[in-house]
C-alpha positions as CSV (number, residue, x, y, z in Angstrom):
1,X,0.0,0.0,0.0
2,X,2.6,1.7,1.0
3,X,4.3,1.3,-2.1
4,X,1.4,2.0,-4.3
5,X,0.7,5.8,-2.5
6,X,4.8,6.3,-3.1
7,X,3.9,5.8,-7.0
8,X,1.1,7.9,-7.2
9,X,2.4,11.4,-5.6
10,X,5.6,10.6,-8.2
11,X,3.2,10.5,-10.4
12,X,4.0,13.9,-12.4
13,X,0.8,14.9,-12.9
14,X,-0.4,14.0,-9.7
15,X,2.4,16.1,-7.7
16,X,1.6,19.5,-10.3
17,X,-1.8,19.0,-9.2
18,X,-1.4,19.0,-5.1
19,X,1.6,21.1,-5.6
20,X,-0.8,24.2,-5.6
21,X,-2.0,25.2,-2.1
22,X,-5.4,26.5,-3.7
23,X,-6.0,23.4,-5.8
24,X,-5.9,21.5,-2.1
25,X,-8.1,23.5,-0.3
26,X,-10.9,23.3,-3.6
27,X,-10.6,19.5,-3.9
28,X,-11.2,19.5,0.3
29,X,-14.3,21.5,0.2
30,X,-15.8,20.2,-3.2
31,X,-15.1,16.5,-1.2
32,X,-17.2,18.2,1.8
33,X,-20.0,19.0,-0.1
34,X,-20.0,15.7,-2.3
35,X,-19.8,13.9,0.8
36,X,-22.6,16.0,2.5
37,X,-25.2,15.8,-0.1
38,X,-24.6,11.5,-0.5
39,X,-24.6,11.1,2.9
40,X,-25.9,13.8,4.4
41,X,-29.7,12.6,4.6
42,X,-28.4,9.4,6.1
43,X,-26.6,11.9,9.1
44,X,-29.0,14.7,9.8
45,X,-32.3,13.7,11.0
46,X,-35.2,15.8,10.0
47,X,-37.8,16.4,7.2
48,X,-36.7,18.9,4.3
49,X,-40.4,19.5,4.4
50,X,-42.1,19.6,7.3
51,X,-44.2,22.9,7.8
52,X,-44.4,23.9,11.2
53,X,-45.7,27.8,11.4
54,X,-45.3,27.5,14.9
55,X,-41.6,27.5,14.7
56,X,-40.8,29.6,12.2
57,X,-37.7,31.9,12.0
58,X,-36.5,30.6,15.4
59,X,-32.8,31.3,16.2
60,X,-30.3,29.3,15.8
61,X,-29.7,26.8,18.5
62,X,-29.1,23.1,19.6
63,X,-32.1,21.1,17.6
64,X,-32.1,23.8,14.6
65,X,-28.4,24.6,14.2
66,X,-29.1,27.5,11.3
67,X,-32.9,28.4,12.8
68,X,-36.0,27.7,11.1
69,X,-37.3,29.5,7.8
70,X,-40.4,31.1,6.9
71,X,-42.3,27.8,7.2
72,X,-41.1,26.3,10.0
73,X,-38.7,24.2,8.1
74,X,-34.9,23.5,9.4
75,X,-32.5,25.8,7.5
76,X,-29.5,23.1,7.9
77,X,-31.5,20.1,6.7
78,X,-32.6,22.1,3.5
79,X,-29.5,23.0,2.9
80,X,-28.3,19.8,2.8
81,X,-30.9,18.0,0.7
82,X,-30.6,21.4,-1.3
83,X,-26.6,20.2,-2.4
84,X,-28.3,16.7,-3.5
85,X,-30.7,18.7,-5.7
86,X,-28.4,21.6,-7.4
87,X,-25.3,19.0,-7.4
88,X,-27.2,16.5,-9.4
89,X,-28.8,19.0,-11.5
90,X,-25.5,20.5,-12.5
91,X,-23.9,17.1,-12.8
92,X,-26.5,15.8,-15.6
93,X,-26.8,18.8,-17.1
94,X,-22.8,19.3,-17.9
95,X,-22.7,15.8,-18.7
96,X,-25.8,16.0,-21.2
97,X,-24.4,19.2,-22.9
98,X,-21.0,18.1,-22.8
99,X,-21.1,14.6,-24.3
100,X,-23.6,16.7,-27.5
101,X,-20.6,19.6,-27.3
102,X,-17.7,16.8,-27.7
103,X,-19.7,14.5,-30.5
104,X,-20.1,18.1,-32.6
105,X,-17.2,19.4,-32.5
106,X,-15.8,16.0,-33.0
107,X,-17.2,15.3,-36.5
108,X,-17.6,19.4,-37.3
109,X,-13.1,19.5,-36.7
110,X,-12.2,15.7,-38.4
111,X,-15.1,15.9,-41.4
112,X,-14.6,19.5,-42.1
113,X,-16.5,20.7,-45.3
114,X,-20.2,21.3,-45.5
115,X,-20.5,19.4,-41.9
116,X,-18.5,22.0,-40.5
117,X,-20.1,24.6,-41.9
118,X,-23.6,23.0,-40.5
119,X,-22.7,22.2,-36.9
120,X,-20.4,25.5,-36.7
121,X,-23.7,27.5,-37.8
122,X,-25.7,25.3,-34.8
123,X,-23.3,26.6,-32.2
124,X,-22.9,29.9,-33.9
125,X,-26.7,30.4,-33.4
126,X,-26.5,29.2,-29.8
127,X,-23.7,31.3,-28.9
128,X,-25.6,34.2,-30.0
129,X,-27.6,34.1,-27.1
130,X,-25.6,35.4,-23.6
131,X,-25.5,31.8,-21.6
132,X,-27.6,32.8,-18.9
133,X,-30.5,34.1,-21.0
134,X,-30.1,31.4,-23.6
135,X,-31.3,29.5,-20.7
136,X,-34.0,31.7,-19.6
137,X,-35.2,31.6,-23.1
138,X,-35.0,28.1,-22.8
139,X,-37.0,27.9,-19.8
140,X,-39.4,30.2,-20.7
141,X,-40.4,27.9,-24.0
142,X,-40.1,24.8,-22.2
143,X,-41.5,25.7,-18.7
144,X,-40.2,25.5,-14.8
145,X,-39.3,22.6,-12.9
146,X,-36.8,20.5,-12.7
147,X,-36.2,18.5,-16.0
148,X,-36.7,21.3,-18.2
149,X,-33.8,23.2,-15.4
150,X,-31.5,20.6,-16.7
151,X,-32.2,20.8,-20.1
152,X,-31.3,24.4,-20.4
153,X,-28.0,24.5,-18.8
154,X,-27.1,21.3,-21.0
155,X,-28.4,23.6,-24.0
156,X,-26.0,26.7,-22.1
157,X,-23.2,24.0,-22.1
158,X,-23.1,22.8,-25.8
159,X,-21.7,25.7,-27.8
160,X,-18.0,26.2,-25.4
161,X,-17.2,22.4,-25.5
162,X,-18.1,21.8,-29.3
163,X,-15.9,25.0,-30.4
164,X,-13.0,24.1,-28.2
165,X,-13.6,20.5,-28.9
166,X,-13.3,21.2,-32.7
167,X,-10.1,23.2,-32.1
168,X,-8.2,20.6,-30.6
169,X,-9.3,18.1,-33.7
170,X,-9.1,20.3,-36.5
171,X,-5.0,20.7,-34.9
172,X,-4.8,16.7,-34.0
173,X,-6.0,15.5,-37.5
174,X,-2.9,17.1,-38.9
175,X,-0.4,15.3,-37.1
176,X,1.7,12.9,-38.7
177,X,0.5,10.2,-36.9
178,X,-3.2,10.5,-37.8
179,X,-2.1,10.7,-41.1
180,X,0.0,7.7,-41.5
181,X,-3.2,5.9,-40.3
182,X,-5.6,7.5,-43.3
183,X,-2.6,5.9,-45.1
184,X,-3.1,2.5,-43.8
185,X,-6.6,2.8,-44.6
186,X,-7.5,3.0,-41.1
187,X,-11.2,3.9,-40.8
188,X,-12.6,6.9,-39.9
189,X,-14.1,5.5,-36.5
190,X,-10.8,4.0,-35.6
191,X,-9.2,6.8,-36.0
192,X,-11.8,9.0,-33.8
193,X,-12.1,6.3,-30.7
194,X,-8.0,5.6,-31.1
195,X,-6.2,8.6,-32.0
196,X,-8.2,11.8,-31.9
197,X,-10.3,11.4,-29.1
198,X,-7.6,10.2,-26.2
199,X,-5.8,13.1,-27.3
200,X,-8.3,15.3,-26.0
201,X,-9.7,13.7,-22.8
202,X,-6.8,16.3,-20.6
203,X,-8.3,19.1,-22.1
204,X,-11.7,17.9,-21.8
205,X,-11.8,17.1,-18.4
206,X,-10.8,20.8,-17.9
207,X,-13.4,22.0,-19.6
208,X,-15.9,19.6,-17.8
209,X,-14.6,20.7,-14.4
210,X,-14.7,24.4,-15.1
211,X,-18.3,24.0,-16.5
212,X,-19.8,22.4,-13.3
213,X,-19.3,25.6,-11.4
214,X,-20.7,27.8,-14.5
215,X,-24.2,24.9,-14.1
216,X,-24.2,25.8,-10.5
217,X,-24.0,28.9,-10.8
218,X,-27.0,29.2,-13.7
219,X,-29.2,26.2,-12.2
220,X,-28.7,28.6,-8.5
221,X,-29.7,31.6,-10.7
222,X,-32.7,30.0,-12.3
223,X,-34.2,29.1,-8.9
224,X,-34.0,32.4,-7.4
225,X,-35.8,34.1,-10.7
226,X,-38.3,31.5,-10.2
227,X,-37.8,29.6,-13.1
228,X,-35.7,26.5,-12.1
229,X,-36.3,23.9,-9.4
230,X,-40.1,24.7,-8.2
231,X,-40.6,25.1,-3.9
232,X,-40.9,22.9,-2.1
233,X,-38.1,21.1,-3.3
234,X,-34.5,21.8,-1.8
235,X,-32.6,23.9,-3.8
236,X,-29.8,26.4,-2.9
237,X,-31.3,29.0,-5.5
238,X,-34.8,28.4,-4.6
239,X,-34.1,29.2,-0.8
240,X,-32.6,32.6,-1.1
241,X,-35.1,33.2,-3.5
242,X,-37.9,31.9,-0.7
243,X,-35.8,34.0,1.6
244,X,-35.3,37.8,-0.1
245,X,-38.5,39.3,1.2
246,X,-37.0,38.8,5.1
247,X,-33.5,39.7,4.1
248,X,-33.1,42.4,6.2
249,X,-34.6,40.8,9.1
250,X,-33.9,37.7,8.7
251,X,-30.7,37.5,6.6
252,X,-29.1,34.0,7.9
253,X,-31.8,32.3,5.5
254,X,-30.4,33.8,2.0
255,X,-26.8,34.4,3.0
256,X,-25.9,30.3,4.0
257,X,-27.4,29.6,0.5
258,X,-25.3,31.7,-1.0
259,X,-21.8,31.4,0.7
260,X,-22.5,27.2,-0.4
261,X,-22.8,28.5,-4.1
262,X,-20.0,30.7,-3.9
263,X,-18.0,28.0,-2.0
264,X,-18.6,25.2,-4.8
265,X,-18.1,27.5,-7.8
266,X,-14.7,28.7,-6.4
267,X,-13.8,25.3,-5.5
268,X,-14.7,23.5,-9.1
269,X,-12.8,26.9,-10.9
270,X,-9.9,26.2,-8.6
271,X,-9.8,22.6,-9.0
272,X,-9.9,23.4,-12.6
273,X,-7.6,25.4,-12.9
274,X,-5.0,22.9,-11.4
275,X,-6.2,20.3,-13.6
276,X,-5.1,22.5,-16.2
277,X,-1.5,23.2,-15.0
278,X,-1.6,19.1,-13.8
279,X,-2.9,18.0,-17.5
280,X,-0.6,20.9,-20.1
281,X,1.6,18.8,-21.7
282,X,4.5,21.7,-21.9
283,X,4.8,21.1,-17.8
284,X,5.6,17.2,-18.0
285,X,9.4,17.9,-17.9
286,X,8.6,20.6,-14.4
């Protein structure tokens, strides 16, 4: 075991990655939250939903550790079962939009010609939108809730991984290589799942880490204007939005909300960001 753990921190890319203080402290509390919103339910006891108007806006203490919100309902459990809900929807959503963004700009960089100029136009039109009201617009076709939440910010995901994603192929498909294997006759699926692809996994998982915090960020945003995950349900967004007309009274309610946003999309752009250094190919030698 020993032996094993030696291996992996000599592992170059492993020891660029932790070699950044920053990158540490992001992977700790992005492991906090993962770990609260699996397990969380099974620790804290409490219903997410349990009205009690008796209770509500009590202080923090003991039994309530963050107080009680408008509806009698415990601040900390919500919260909790709130990072299930915006980390899952953020989690299908990038993985939706991103596997469409790769596939695109997959066959738009290695085809080229007139299926290029199709799937370029595609995310040219999406692209015209701003991201966050490309989703509104979205929403506002498709309707609230929680499914149609998801497919927007899949939708706000697409265009940024298919035009990178094209990039890197449209430079890969000219190495030497790649072309040796159009000699051979190789065919064009081979060379895809073998040779262009692989190439771009580093990159990509940059891209997808980077994009989690963006998802969080617009899935939080499209709760609080009402148009994302629907009350009752536990959703970081959704409770400040519940909470902004006792804000100045009651401020405890929308602020934890938001300091768990901010929290997560600093930690995923951190983490991303060593993941870049960790993953460039021009530090291997470092």
């Amino acid at each position: 075991m020993n032996t094993t753990k030696k291996k992996i921190i000599k592992n170059p890319v492993v020891r660029r990655f932790i070699k950044r203080p920053s990158t540490i402290i992001g992977s700790v509390i992005l492991l906090l939250f993962f770990f609260l919103a699996i397990f969380g339910p099974l620790i804290v006891s409490g219903d997410p939903y349990a009205v009690s108007l008796g209770d509500k806006y009590l202080e923090p203490s003991v039994e309530h550790i963050l107080g009680t919100d408008n509806l009698g309902r415990d601040t900390f459990v919500r919260m909790i079962y709130g990072a299930r809900t915006t980390l899952l929807v953020s989690f299908v959503a990038v993985v939706i939009g991103s596997v469409t963004g790769i596939l695109i700009g997959l066959c738009a960089g290695y085809f080229g010609g007139r299926t290029d100029t199709l799937l370029s136009r595609f995310v040219d039109i999406l692209m015209a939108f701003p991201g966050l009201l490309l989703a509104i617009l979205i929403v506002a076709i498709l309707g609230s809730g929680l499914i149609n939440t998801i497919i927007a910010i899949s939708f706000f995901s697409i265009p940024g991984m298919a035009r990178r994603t094209r990039g890197m192929v449209m430079s890969i498909k000219k190495r030497e290589y790649v072309q040796a294997c159009y000699i051979f006759g190789a065919s064009d699926a081979r060379i895809l799942a073998t040779h262009v692809f692989p190439n771009c996994i580093s990159l990509i998982i940059v891209d997808v880490t980077l994009a989690l915090g963006t998802a969080i960020l617009t899935s939080s945003s499209l709760s609080f204007l009402g148009l994302g995950v629907q009350p009752p349900t536990a959703e970081w967004g959704a409770m400040m939005n519940q909470a902004r007309e006792m804000i100045r009274l009651e401020p405890i309610h929308a602020i934890i909300p938001g300091i768990a946003i901010t929290l997560v999309v600093l930690s995923f752009s951190l983490v991303g960001d060593g993941l870049r250094d960790a993953l460039d190919p021009r530090l291997k030698n470092i």
